[in-house]
mmCIF file of the C-alpha atoms, coordinates in Angstrom:
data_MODEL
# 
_entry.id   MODEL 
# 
loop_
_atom_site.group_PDB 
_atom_site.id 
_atom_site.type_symbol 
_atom_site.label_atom_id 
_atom_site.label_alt_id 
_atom_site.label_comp_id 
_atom_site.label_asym_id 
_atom_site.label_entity_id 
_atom_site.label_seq_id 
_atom_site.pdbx_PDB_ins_code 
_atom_site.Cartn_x 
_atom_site.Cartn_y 
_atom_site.Cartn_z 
_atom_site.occupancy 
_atom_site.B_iso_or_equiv 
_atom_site.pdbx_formal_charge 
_atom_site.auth_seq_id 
_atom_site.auth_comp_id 
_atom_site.auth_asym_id 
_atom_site.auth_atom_id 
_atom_site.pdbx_PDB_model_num 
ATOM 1  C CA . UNK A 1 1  ? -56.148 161.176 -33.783 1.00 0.00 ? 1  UNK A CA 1 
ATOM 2  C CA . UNK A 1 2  ? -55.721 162.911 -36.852 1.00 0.00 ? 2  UNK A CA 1 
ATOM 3  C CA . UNK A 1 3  ? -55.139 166.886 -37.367 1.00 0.00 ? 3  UNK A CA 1 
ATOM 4  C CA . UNK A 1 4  ? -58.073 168.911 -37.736 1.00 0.00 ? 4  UNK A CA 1 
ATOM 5  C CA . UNK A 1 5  ? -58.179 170.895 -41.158 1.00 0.00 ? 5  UNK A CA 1 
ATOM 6  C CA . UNK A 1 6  ? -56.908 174.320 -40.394 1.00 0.00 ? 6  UNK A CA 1 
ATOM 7  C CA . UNK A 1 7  ? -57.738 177.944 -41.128 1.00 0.00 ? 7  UNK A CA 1 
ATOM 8  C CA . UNK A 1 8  ? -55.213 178.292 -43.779 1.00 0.00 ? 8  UNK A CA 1 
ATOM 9  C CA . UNK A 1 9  ? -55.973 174.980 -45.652 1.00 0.00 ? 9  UNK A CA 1 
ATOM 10 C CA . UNK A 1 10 ? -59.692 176.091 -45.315 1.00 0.00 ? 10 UNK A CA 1 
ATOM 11 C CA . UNK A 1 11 ? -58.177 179.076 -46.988 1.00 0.00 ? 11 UNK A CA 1 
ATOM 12 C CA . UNK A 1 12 ? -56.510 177.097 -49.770 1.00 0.00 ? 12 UNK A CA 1 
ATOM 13 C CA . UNK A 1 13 ? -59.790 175.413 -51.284 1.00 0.00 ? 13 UNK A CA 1 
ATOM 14 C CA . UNK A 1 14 ? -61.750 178.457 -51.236 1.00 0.00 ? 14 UNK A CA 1 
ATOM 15 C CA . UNK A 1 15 ? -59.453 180.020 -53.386 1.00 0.00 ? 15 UNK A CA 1 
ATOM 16 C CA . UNK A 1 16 ? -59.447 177.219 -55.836 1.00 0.00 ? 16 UNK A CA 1 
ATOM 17 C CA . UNK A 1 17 ? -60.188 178.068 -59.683 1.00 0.00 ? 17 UNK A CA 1 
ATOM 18 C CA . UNK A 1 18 ? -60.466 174.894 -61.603 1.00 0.00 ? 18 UNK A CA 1 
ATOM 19 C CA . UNK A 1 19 ? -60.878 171.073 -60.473 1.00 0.00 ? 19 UNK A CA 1 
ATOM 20 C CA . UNK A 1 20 ? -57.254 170.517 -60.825 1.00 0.00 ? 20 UNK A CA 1 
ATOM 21 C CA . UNK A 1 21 ? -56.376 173.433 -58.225 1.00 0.00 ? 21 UNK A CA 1 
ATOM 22 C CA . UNK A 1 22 ? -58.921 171.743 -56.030 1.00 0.00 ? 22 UNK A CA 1 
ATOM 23 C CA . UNK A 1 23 ? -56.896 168.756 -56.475 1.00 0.00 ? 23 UNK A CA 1 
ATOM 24 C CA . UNK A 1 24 ? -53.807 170.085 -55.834 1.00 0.00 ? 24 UNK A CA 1 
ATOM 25 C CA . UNK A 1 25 ? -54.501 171.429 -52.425 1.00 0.00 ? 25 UNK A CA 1 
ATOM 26 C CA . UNK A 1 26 ? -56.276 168.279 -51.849 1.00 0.00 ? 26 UNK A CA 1 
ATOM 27 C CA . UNK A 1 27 ? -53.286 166.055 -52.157 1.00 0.00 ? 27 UNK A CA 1 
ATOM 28 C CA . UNK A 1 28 ? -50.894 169.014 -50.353 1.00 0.00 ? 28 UNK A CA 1 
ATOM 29 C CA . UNK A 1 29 ? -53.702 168.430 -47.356 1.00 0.00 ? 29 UNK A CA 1 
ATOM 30 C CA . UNK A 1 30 ? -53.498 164.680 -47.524 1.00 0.00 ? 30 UNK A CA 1 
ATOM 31 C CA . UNK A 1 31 ? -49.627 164.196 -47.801 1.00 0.00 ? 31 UNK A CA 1 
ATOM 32 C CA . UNK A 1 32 ? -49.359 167.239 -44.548 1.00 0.00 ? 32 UNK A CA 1 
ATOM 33 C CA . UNK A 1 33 ? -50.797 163.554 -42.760 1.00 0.00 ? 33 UNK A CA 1 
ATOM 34 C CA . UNK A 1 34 ? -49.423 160.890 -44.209 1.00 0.00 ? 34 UNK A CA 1 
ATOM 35 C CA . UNK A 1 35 ? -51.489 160.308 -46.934 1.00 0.00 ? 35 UNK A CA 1 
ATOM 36 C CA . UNK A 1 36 ? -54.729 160.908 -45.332 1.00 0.00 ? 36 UNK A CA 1 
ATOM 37 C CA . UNK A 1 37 ? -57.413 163.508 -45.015 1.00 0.00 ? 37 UNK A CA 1 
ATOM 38 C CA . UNK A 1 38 ? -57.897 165.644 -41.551 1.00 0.00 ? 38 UNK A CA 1 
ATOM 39 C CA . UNK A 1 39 ? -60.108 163.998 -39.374 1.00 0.00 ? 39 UNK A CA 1 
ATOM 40 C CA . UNK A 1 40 ? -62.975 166.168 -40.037 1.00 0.00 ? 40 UNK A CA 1 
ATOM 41 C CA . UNK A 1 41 ? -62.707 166.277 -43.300 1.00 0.00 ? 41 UNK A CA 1 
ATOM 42 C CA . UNK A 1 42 ? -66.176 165.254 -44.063 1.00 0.00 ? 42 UNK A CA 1 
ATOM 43 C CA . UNK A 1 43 ? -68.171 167.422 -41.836 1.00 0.00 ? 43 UNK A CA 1 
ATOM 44 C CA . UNK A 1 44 ? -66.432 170.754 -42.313 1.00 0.00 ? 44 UNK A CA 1 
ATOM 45 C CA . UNK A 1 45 ? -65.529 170.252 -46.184 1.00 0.00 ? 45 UNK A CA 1 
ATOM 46 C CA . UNK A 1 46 ? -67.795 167.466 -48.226 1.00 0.00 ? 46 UNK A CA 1 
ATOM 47 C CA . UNK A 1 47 ? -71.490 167.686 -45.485 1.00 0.00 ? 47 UNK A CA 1 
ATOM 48 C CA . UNK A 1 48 ? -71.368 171.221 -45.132 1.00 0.00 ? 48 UNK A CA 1 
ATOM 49 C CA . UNK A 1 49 ? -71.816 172.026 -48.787 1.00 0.00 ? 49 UNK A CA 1 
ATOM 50 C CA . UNK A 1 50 ? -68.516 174.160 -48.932 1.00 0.00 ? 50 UNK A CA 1 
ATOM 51 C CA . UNK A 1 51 ? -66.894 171.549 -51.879 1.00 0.00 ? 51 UNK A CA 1 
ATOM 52 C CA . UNK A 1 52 ? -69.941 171.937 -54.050 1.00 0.00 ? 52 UNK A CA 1 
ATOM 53 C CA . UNK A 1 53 ? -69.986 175.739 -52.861 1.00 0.00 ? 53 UNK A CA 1 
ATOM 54 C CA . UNK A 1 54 ? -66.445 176.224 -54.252 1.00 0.00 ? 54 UNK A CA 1 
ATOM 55 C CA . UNK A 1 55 ? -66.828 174.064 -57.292 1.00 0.00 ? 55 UNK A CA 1 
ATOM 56 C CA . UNK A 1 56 ? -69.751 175.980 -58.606 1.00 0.00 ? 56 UNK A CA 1 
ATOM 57 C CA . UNK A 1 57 ? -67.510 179.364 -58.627 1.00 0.00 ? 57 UNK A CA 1 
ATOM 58 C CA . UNK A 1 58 ? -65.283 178.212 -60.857 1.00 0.00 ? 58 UNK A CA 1 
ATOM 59 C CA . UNK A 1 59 ? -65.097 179.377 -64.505 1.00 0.00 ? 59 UNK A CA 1 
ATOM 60 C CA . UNK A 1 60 ? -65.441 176.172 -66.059 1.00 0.00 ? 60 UNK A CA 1 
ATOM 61 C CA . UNK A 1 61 ? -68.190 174.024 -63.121 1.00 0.00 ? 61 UNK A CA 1 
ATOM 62 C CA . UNK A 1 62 ? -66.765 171.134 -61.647 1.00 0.00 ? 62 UNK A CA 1 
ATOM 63 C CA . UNK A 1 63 ? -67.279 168.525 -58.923 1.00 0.00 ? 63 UNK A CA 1 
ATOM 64 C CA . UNK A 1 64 ? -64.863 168.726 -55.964 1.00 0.00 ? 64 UNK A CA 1 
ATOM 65 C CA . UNK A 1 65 ? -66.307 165.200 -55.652 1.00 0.00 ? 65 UNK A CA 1 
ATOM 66 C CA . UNK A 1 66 ? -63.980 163.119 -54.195 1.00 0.00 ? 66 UNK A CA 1 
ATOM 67 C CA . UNK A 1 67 ? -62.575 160.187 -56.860 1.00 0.00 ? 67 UNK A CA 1 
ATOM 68 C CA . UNK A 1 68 ? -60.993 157.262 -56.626 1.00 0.00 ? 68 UNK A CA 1 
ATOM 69 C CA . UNK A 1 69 ? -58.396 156.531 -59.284 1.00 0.00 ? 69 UNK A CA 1 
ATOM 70 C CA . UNK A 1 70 ? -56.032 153.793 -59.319 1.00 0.00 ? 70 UNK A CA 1 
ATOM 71 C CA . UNK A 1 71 ? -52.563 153.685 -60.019 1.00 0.00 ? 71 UNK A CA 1 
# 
């Protein structure tokens, strides 16, 4: 089973300014496993409203939507 997101991680998105910070940490979260997100990712960060919480603080609105781009 994968990692659980931690307290510090948590810590990193919330103090995300702009879409690309949000990306950032994203990826340094993913790559911390292999390439993939903690296993509950979805619940904790995209369900609970937190993403859409944190992208709506920053000066410029975003989407912490995740998006799939390809290579």
């Amino acid at each position: 089973m994968r990692p659980k997101i931690t307290e510090e991680e948590l810590a990193s998105l919330k103090a995300t300014r702009s879409d690309n910070e949000w990306n950032r940490v994203c990826l340094e979260i993913k790559t911390a496993r292999g390439g993939v997100y903690p296993s509950d990712w979805w619940p904790v960060v995209m369900a609970s409203g937190l993403a859409e919480s944190i992208a709506k603080g920053w000066a410029i609105p975003g989407t912490a939507e995740i998006q799939i781009e390809t290579e």
